[in-house]
N, C-alpha and C positions, 0 to 999 in steps of 0.2 A: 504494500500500500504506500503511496508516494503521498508523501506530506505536504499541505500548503506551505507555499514561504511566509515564513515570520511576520512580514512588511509587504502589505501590497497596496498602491493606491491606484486606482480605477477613475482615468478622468478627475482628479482632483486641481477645483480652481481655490483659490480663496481670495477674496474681494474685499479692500478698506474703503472707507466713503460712499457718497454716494453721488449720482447725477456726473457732471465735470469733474467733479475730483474725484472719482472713483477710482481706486490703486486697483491694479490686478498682480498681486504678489506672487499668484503659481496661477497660470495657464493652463489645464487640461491635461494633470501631468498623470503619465501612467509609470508604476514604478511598482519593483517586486524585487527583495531581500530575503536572501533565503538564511536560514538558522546555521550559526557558524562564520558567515561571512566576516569581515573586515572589509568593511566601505570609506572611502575619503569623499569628502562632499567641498567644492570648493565653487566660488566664485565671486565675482566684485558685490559688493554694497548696494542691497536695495535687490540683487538677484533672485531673491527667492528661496536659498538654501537655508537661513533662520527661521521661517515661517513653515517651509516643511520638517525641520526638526521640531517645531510647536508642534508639530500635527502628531507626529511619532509620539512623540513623549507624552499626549495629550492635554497638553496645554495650550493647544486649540482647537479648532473645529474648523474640517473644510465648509465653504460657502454651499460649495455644489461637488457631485464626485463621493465616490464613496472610500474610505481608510476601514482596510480590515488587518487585524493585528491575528496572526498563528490561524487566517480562516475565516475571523467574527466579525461583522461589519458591527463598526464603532459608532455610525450615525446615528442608532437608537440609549448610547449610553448618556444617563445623566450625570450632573457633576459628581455626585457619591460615584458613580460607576467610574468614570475615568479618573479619582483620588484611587480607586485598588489597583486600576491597573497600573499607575506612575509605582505605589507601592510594592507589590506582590511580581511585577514583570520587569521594572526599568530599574536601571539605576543611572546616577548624573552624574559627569564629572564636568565642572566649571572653569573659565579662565581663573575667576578671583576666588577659586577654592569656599568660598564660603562657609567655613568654618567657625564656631562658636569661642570669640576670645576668653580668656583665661579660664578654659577648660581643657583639660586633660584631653591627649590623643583619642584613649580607649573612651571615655564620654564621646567626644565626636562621633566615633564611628555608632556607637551603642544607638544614636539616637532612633536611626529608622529602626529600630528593633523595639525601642520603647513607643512609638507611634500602632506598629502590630501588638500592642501588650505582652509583651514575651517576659517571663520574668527576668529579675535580676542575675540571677545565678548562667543561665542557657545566655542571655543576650552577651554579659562578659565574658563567656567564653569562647562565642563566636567570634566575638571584635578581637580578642587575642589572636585569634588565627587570622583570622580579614589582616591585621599588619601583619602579623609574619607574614605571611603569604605580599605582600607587598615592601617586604624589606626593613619593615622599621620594630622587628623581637629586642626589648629593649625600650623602646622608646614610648612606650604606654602610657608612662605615666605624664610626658613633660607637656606643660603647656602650649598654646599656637605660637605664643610670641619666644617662647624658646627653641623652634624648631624652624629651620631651614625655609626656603619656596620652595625648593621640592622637597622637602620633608614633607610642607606642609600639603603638597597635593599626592602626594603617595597617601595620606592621612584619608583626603578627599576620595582618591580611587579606593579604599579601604570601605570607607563608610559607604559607597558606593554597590561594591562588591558583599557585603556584608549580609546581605538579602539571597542572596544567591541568584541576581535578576537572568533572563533570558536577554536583554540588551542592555548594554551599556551603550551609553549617549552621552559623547563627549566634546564640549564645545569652546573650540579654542585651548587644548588642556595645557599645550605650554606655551602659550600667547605672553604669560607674566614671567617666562624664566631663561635663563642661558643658553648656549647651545649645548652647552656640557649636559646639561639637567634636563633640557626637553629631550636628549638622545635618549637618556638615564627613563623618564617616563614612560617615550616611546617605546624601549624592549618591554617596560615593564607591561604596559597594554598591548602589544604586541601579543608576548606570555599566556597573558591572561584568554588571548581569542583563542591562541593555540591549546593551551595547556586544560584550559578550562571548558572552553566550548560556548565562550559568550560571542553572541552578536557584538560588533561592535561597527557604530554609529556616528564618525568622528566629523565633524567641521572648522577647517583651519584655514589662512590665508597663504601659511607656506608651502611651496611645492614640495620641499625636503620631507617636511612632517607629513604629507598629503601620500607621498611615495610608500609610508607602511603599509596603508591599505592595499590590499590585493585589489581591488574595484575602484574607482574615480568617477564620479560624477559629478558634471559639470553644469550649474544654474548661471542661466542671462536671461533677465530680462521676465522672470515667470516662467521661461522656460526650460527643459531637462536637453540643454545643448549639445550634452554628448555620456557615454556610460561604455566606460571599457576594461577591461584588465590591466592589470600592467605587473611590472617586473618584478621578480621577488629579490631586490637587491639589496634588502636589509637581512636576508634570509641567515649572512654568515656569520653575524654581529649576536646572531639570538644562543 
C-alpha cells in the first residue's frame, strides 16, 4: 500500500486585501512532500515561500485550494484542530531561536511537553535526551544568556525535536549565526532527516544553507518557479 505524501497542496492560492490592493501571495500552487524528504525553499521577498510555510505549519489558511497534511484535507479544521496539529505533528525551528530568558536549557525544551500535560518526571527525561541527541549532555542546566547562538539554537532544535514531530519547519535556522555554527546546525539537521526520519521543511536566503536539502524549491512572485533535486554535496561532511 503506497502512502500519501506528508504535504500536499492542491491548487493553493492565498489572497491579502481586497478590491486594488489585493496581494496574491501563492498563485494556484500544487505541491506534494513526501515523508523523509529534506526540502530547501528559497526565494526573494514578498515571493511566497513565508506564506506557504504559514500554510504547512498551520498558521494559516489557504484563500482557495485545498492543504492536506499525511492524506487529510485541512480546510474543515478549526483553530483547536490546527493548535494539535502544530503540537502532536510539527515542530519549529526559528531565526531568533525564541527561547524563554533566564530559564534553564532543559525548561526550554520541556515546555511543548508541559502544553500536552505530560508529567514532570516522563517530560524531563525526554528533554535530557532531545539535547543529547543535539549535542548539548551537559549543558541542561545553564541559562539562554549563558549559552552560545548556536548553543542557543541547538536548544531551539531540541525543544523542537522533543515531540517526536513528523516535520520539522525550519525558518531561516542560521540567519543569526556564523559560518562556522550555521555549518555546525546544518549537519546537525541534516542528522536528524537522516538518522531520525523527520521531514524537514527549511526556508533560507542562502544558496550554501539551501544546498543541504536534497529538493529546492523555488517561489516568484506567488508562484512554485521551479522544484528539482540537487546534489548531495554535503553528503561527506555528515
Amino acid at each position: 500500500m503506497t502512502l500519501p505524501p506528508i504535504i500536499t497542496f492542491r491548487q493553493v492560492s492565498k489572497l491579502y486585501g481586497h478590491g486594488e490592493a489585493t496581494i496574491r501571495a501563492l498563485d494556484h500552487i500544487d505541491l506534494s512532500i513526501t515523508a523523509g524528504e529534506f526540502v530547501s525553499i528559497m526565494g526573494p521577498s514578498g515571493s511566497g515561500k513565508s506564506t506557504a510555510m504559514n500554510i504547512i505549519g498551520g498558521l494559516d489558511v489557504p484563500t482557495s485550494g485545498e492543504y492536506l497534511f499525511q492524506g487529510i484535507p485541512t480546510s474543515g479544521f478549526d483553530r483547536a484542530q490546527l493548535t494539535l496539529l502544530r503540537r502532536h505533528m510539527l515542530g519549529f525551528v526559528f531565526q531568533g531561536f525564541n527561547l524563554l530568558a533566564r530559564t534553564s536549557a532543559v525548561e526550554n525544551v520541556e515546555l511543548p511537553l508541559v502544553y500536552r500535560g505530560m508529567d514532570h518526571r516522563e517530560r524531563r527525561s525526554r528533554a535530557m535526551i532531545a539535547l543529547e541527541q543535539v549535542g548539548l549532555k551537559g549543558r541542561e542546566g545553564h541559562t539562554t544568556q549563558e549559552l552560545s547562538g548556536g548553543q542557543q539554537q541547538r536548544v531551539a532544535i531540541a525543544r523542537a525535536i522533543v515531540t517526536d514531530p513528523a516535520v520539522l519547519l525550519a525558518d531561516e535556522p542560521t540567519g543569526n549565526l556564523d559560518t562556522r555554527t550555521s555549518a555546525e546546525i546544518m549537519e546537525l539537521i541534516t542528522r536528524l532527516n537522516r538518522d531520525n526520519g523527520i521531514t524537514v521543511i527549511m526556508v533560507t536566503h542562502e544558496e550554501d544553507i539551501a544546498a543541504y536539502g536534497k529538493r529546492l524549491l523555488r517561489f516568484v512572485d506567488g508562484h512554485l518557479a521551479s522544484d528539482h533535486a540537487q546534489a548531495k554535496e554535503h553528503d561527506h561532511v555528515l
